[in-house]
Every structure is written in structure tokens, then in C-alpha cells.
N, CA, C and O atoms as a GROMACS GRO file, in nm:
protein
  256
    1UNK      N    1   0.206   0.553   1.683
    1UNK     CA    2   0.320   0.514   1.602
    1UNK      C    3   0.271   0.450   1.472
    1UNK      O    4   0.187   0.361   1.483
    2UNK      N    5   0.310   0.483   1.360
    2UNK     CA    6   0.312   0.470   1.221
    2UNK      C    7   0.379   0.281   1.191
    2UNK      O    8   0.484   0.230   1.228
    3UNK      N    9   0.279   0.229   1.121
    3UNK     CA   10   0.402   0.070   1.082
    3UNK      C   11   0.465   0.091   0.947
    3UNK      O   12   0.398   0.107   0.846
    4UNK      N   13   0.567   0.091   0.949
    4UNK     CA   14   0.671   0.074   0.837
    4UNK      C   15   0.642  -0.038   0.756
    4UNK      O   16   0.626  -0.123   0.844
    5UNK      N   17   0.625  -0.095   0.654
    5UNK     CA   18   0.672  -0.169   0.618
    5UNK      C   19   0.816  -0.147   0.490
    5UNK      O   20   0.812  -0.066   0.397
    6UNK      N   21   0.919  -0.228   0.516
    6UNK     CA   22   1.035  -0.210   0.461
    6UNK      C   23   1.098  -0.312   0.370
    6UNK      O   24   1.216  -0.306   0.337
    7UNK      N   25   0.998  -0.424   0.325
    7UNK     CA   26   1.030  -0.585   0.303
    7UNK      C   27   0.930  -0.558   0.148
    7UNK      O   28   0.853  -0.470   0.110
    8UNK      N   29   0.967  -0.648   0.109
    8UNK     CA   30   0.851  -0.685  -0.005
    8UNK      C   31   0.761  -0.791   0.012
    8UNK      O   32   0.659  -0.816  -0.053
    9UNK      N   33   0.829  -0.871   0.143
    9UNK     CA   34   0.777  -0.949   0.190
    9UNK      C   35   0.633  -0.935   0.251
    9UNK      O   36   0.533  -1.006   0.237
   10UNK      N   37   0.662  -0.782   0.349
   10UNK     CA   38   0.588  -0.748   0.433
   10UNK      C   39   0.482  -0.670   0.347
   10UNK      O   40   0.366  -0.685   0.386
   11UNK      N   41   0.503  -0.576   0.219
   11UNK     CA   42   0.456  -0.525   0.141
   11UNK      C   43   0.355  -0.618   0.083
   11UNK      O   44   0.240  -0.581   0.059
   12UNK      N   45   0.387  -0.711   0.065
   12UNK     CA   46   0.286  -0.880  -0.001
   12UNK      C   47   0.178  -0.887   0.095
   12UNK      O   48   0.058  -0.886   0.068
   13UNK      N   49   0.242  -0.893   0.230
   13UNK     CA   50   0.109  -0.940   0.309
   13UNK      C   51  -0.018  -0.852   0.356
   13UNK      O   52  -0.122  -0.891   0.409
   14UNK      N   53   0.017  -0.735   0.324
   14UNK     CA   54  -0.105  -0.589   0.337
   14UNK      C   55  -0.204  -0.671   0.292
   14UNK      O   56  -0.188  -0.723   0.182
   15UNK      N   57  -0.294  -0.692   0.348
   15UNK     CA   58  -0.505  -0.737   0.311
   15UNK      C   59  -0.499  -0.593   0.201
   15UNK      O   60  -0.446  -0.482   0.203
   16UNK      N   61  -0.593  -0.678   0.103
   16UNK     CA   62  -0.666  -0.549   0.009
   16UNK      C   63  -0.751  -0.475   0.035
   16UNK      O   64  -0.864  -0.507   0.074
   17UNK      N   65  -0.698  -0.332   0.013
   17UNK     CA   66  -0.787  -0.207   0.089
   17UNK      C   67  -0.716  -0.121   0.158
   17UNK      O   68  -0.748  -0.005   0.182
   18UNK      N   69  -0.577  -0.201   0.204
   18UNK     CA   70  -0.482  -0.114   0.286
   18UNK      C   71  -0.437  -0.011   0.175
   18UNK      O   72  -0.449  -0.021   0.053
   19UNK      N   73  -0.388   0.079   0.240
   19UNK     CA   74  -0.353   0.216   0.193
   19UNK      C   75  -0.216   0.244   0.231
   19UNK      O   76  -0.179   0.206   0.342
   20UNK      N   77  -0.152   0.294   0.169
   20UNK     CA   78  -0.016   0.366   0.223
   20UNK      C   79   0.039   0.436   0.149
   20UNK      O   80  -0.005   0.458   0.037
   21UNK      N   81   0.196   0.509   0.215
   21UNK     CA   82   0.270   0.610   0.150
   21UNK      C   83   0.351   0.556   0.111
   21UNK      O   84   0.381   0.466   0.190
   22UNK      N   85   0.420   0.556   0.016
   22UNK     CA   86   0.568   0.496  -0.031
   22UNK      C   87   0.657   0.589   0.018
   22UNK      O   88   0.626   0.697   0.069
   23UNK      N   89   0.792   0.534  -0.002
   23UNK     CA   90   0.930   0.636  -0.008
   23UNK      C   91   0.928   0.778  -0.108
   23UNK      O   92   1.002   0.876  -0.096
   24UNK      N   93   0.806   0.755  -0.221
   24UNK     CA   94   0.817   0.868  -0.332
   24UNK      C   95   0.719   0.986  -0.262
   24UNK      O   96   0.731   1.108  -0.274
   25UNK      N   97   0.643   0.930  -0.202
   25UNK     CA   98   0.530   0.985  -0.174
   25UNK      C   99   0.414   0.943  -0.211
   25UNK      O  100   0.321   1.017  -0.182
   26UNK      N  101   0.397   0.873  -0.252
   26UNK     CA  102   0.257   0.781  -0.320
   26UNK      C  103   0.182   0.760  -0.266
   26UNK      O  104   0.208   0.680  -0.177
   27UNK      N  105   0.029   0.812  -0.273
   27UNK     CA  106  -0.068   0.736  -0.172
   27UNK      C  107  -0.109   0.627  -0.282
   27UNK      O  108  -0.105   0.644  -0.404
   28UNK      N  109  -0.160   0.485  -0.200
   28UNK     CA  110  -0.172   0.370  -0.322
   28UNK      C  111  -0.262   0.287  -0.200
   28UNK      O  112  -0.235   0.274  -0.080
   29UNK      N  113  -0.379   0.238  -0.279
   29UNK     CA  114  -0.472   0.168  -0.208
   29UNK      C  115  -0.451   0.028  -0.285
   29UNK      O  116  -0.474   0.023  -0.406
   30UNK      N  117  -0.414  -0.069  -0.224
   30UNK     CA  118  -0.407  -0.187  -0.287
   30UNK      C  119  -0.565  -0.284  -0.312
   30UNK      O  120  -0.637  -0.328  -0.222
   31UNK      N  121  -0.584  -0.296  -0.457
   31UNK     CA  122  -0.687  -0.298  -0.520
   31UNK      C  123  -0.741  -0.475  -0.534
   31UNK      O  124  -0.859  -0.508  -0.542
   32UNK      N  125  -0.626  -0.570  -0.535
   32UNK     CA  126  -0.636  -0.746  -0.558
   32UNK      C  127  -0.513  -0.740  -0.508
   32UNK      O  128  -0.446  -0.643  -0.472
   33UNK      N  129  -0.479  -0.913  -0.508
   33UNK     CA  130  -0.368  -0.971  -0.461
   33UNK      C  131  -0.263  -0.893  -0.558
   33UNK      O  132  -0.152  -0.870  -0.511
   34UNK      N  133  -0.286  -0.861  -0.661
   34UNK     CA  134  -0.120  -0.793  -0.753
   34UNK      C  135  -0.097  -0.678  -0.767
   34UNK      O  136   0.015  -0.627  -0.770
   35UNK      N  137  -0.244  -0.602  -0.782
   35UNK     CA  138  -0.228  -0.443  -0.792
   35UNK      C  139  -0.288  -0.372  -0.736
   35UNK      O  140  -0.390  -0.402  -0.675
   36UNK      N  141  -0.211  -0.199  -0.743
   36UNK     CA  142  -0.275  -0.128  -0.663
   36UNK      C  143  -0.305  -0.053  -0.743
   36UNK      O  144  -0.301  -0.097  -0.858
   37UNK      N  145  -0.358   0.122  -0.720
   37UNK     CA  146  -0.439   0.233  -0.756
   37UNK      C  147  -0.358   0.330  -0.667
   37UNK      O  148  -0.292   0.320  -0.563
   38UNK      N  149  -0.389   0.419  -0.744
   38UNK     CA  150  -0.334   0.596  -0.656
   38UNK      C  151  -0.458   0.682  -0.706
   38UNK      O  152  -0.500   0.696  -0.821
   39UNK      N  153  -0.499   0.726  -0.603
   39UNK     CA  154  -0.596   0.797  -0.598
   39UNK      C  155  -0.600   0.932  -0.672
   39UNK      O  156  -0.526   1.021  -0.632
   40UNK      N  157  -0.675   0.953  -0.771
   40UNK     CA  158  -0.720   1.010  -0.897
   40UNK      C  159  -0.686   0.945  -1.006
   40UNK      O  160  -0.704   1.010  -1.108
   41UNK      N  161  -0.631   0.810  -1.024
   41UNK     CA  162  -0.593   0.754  -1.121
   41UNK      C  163  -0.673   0.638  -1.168
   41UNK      O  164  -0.684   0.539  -1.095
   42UNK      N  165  -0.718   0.643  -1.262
   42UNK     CA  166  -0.850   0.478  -1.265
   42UNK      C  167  -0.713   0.352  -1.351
   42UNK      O  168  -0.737   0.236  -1.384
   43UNK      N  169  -0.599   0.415  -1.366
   43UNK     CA  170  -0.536   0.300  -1.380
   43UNK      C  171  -0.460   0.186  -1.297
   43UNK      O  172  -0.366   0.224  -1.228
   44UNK      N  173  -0.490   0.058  -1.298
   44UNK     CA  174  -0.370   0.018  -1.190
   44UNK      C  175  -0.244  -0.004  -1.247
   44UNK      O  176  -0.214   0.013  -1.366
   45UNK      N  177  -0.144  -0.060  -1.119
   45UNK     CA  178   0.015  -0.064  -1.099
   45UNK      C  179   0.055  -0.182  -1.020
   45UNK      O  180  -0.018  -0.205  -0.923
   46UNK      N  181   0.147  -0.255  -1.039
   46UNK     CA  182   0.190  -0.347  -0.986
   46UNK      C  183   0.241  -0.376  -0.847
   46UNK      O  184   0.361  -0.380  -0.822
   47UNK      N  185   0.129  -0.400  -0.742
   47UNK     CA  186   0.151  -0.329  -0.617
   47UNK      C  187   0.326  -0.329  -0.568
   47UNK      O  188   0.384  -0.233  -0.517
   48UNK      N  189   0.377  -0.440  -0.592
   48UNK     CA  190   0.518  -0.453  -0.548
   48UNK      C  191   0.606  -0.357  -0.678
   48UNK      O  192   0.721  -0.391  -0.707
   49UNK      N  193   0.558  -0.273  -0.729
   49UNK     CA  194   0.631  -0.159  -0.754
   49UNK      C  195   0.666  -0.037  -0.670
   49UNK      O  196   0.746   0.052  -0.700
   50UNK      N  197   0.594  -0.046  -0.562
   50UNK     CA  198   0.579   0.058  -0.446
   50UNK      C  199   0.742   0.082  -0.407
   50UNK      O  200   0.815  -0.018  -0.404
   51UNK      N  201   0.801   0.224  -0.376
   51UNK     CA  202   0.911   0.216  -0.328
   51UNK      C  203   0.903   0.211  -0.172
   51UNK      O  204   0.812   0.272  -0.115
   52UNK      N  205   0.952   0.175  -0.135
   52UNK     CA  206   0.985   0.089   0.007
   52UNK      C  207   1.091   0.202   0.026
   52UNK      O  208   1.168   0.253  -0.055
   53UNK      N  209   1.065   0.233   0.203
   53UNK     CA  210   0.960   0.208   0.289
   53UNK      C  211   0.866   0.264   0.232
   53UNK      O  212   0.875   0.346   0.140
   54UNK      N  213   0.749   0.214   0.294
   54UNK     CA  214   0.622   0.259   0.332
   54UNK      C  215   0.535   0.280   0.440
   54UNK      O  216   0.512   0.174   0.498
   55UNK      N  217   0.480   0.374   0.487
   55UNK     CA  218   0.381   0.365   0.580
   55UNK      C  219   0.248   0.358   0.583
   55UNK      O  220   0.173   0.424   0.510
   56UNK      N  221   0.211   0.269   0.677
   56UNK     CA  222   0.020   0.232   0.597
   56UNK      C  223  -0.041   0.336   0.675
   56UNK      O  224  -0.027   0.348   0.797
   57UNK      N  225  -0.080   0.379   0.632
   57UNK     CA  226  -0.229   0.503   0.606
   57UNK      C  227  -0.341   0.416   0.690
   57UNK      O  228  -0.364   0.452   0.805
   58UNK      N  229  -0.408   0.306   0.636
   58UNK     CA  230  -0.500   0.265   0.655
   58UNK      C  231  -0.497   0.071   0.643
   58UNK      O  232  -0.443   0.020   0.545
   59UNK      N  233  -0.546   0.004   0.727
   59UNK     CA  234  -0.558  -0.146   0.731
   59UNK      C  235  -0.706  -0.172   0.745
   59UNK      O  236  -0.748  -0.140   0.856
   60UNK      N  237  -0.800  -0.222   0.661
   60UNK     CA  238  -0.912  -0.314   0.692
   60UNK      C  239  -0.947  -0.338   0.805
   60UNK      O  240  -1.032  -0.285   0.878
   61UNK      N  241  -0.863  -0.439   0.822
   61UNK     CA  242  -0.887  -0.520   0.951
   61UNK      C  243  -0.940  -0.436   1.071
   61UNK      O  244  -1.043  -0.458   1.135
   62UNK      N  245  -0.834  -0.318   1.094
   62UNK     CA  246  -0.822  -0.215   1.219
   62UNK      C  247  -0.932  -0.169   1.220
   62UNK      O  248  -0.977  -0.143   1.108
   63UNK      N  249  -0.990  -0.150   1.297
   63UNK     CA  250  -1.125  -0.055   1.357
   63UNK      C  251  -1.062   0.016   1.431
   63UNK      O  252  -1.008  -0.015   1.537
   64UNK      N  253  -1.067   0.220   1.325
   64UNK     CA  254  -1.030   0.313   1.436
   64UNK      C  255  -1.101   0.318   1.571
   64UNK      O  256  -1.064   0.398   1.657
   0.00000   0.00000   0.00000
């Protein structure tokens, strides 16, 4: 099962490094506490610009 996050709240608390999909389709690796990256892009974005929901791809922490 996939974690949603649906909050901006919950969107805030992702550790940096997590990865996920937005509602647009976005893959976005969150880069510092404010911004993230989309992969092929060397620019960042304001991670809480992400459209919600999202599903994380990937968490740090987790060891597949």
C-alpha cells in the first residue's frame, strides 16, 4: 500500500530525499527544508507548491 499524503502539513514533514508523485503527475525529490527538484530539471521549486495528493515514491529513512 502506497502513503498518501493529502495535508501540507503532512507534505512539511517528508525528511529530505523523499520522493513523490503529486496530483499533476510530478516526480519531485525534496532537496532542503523549502525546496524541491523534478528530475531532469537543475532548477528548484517551492516544495509546498506540490499539488496534493501525493504519493511517496521513496522515504530515506525506509530500508527496502
Amino acid at each position: 500500500m502506497s502513503e498518501q499524503i493529502t495535508t501540507a502539513e503532512e507534505l512539511d514533514a517528508l525528511p529530505v530525499g523523499s520522493v513523490v508523485r503529486s496530483a499533476a503527475d510530478t516526480i519531485a525529490a525534496r532537496y532542503d527544508s523549502q525546496r524541491g527538484v523534478v528530475f531532469g530539471d537543475d532548477r528548484s521549486f517551492p516544495w509546498s507548491n506540490l499539488n496534493l495528493p501525493a504519493t511517496v515514491l521513496y522515504r530515506p529513512e525506509v530500508t527496502p
